[in-house]
PATORMI-209787 format. One record per residue (C-alpha): residue number from 0; residue in one letter; chain; x, y, z. Coordinates in steps of 0.1 Angstrom, whole numbers, plus 5000, padded with zeros to 4 digits. Layout:
N
> NUM  a  A  X  Y  Z
...
% end
This chain:
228
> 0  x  A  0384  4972  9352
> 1  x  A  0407  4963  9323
> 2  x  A  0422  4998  9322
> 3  x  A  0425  5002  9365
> 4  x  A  0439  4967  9359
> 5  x  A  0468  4985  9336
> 6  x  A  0472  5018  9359
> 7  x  A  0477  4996  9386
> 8  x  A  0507  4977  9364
> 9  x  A  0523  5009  9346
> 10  x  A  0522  5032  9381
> 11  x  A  0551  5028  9409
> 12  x  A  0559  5052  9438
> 13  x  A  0583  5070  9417
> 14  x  A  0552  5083  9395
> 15  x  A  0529  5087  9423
> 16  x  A  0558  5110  9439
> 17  x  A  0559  5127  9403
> 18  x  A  0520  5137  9409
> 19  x  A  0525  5151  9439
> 20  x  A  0558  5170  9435
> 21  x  A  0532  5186  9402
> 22  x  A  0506  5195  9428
> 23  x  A  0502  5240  9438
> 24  x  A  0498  5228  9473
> 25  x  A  0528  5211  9474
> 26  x  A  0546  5242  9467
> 27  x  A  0529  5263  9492
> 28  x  A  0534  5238  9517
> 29  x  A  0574  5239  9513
> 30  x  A  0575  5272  9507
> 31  x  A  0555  5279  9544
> 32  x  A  0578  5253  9557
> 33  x  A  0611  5268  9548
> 34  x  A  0597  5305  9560
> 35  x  A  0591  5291  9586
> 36  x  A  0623  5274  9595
> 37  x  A  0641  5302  9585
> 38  x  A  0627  5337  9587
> 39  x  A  0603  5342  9607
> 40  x  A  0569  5323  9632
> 41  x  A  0546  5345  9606
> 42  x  A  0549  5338  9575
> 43  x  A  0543  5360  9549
> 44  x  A  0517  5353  9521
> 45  x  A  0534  5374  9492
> 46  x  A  0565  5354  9501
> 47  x  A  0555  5324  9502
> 48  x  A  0536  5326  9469
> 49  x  A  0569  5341  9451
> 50  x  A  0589  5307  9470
> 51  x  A  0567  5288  9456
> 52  x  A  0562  5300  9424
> 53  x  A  0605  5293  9419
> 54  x  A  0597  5259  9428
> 55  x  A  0573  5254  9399
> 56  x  A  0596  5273  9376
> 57  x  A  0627  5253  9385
> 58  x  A  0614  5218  9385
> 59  x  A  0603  5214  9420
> 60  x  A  0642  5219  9429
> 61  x  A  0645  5230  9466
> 62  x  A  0679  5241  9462
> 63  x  A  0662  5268  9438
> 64  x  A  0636  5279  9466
> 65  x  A  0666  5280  9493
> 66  x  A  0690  5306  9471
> 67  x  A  0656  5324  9464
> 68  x  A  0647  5328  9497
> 69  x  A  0687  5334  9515
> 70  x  A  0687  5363  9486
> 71  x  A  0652  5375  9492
> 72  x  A  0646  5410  9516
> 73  x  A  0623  5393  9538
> 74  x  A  0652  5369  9543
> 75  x  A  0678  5397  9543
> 76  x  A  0658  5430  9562
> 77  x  A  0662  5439  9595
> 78  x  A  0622  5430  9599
> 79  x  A  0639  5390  9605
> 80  x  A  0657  5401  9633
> 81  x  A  0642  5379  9661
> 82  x  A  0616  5371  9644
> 83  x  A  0616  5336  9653
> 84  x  A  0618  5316  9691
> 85  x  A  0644  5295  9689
> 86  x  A  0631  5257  9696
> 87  x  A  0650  5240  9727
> 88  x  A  0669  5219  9705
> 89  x  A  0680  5253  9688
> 90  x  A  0684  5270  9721
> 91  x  A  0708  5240  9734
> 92  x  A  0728  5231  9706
> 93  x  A  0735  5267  9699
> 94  x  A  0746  5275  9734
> 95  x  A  0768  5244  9732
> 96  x  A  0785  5255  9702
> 97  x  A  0792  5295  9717
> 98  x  A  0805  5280  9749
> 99  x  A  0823  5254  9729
> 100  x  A  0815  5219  9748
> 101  x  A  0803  5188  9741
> 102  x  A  0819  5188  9707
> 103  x  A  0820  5149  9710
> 104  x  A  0804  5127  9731
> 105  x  A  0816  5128  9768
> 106  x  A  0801  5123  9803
> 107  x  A  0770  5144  9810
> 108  x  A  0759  5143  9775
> 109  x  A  0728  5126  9784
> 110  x  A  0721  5150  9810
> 111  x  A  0727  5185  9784
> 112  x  A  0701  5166  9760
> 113  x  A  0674  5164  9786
> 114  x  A  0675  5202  9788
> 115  x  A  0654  5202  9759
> 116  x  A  0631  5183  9776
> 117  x  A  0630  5204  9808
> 118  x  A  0621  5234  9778
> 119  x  A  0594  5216  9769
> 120  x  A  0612  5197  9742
> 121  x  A  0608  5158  9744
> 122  x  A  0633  5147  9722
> 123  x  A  0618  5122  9694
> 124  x  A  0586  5122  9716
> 125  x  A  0567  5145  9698
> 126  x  A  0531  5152  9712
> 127  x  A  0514  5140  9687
> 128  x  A  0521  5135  9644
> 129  x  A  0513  5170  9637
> 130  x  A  0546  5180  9661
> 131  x  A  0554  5201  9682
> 132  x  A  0540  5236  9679
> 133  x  A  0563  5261  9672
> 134  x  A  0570  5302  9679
> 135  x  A  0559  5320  9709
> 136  x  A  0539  5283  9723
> 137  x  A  0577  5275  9734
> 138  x  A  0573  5306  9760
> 139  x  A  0556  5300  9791
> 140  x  A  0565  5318  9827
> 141  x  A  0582  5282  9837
> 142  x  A  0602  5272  9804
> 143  x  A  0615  5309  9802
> 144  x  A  0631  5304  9835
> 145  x  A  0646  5274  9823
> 146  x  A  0656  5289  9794
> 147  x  A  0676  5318  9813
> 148  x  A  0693  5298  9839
> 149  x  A  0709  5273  9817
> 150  x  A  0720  5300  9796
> 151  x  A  0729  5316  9823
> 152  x  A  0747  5285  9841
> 153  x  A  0770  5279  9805
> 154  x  A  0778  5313  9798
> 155  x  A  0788  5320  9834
> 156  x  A  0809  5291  9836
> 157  x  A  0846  5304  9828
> 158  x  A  0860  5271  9823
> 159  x  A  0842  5264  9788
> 160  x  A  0865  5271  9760
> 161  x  A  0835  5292  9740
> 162  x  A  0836  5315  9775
> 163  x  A  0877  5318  9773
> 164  x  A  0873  5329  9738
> 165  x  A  0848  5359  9749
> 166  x  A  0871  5369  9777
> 167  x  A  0905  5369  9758
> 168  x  A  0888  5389  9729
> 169  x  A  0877  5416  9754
> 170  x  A  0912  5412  9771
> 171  x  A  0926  5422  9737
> 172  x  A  0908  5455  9742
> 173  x  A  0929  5467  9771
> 174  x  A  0910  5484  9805
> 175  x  A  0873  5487  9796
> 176  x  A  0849  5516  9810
> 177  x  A  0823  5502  9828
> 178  x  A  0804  5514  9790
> 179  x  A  0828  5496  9773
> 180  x  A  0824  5463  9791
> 181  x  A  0788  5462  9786
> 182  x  A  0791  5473  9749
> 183  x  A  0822  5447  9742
> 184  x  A  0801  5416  9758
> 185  x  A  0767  5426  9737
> 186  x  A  0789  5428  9704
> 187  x  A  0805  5393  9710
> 188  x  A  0774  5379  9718
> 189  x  A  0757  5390  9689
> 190  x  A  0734  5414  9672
> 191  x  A  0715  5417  9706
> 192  x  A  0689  5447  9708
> 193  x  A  0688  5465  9749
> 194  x  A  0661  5488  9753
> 195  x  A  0672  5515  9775
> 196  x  A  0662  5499  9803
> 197  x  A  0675  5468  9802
> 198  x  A  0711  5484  9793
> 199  x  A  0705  5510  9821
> 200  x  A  0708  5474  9847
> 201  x  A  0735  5463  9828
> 202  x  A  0760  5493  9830
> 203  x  A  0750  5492  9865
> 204  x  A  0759  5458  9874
> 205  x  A  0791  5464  9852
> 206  x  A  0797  5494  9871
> 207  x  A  0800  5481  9907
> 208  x  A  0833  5466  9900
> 209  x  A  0849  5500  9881
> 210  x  A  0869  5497  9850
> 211  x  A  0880  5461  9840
> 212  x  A  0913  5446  9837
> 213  x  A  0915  5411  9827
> 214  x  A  0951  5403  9832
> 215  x  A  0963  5374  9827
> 216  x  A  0956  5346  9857
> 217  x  A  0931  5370  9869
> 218  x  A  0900  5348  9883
> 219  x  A  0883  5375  9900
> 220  x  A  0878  5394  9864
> 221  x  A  0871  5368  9844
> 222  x  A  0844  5354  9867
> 223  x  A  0828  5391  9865
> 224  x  A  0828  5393  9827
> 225  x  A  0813  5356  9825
> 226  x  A  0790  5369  9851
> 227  x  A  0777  5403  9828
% end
């Protein structure tokens, strides 16, 4: 009793966070956490043992575990490419920031953050203390709809300054191909991966209108490359 007595007097939170810092599950747990987060929805045993063996060796420092794991190949490879579903809050704000609105508060901004909602996403209302579970649980028939059509209803709105940035860097490349079009719009969107398929529909829709001018002032052509 004596003894307990003096534990209880000697130990305060900053020990009891010492303990558990010390503990191997600790390690695994923010090592699967940062994979997570970062790479991919399936983590990777082997890598998450080697993350969580630099966080032993450095002193439990998760700066350490980050430049270990931005340097690592499973971070780096081509296996990461979309290897992860974007949340809705990922999906929203990162759509925001390509098209370039809502930098600052403004009116509407209440109604963008209840998109994440519509996705499935109830801001700060998770379903229960474990979360929100993450990967392919955010892909259902109805939340992929929702998904494309706000997407679709940012990107294809040509007054956003994110969308006049995409249209004066194709204007730069002079009269486009129907080919060209496609290709220029997929490289200024990103890394983005068309089976043949997919591109086949593209070229077509891109096709209908014949090669593409933007000049200057032009509506018409600027509404058809926020369209494609």
């Amino acid at each position: 009793e004596l003894l307990g007595k003096w534990l209880v007097r000697r130990v305060d939170g900053t020990d009891i966070i010492d303990i558990l810092v010390r503990q191997p599950a600790t390690g695994r747990f923010l090592a699967r956490r940062l994979y997570l987060f970062f790479v991919a929805d399936h983590p990777d045993p082997d890598a998450i043992e080697q993350l969580a063996q630099v966080y032993h060796a450095s002193q439990y420092d998760i700066r350490a575990m980050l430049r270990a794991l931005f340097l690592s190949p499973c971070f780096r490879s081509e296996r990461a490419y979309y290897a992860r579903v974007k949340s809705p809050a990922e999906q929203v704000v990162g759509l925001m920031r390509l098209v370039g609105d809502y930098a600052s508060p403004k009116p509407g901004f209440g109604e963008i953050s209840l998109e994440c909602r519509y996705m499935g996403q109830d801001l700060l209302n998770p379903p229960s203390v474990e979360g929100w579970h993450m990967g392919k649980e955010w892909i259902d028939t109805g939340i992929l709809v929702e998904r494309v059509n706000f997407g679709a209803k940012q990107l294809g709105d040509v007054s956003k300054p994110g969308v006049q940035r995409i249209i004066e860097r194709l204007r730069a490349e002079g009269e486009l191909s129907p080919a060209q079009f496609v290709d220029g719009c997929l490289g200024l969107l990103g890394p983005l991966r068309m089976n043949v398929k997919t591109h086949a529909a593209l070229l077509k829709f891109a096709s209908q209108g014949g090669p593409l001018r933007l000049d200057p002032g032009d509506s018409a052509a600027e509404q058809r490359a926020a369209e494609l």
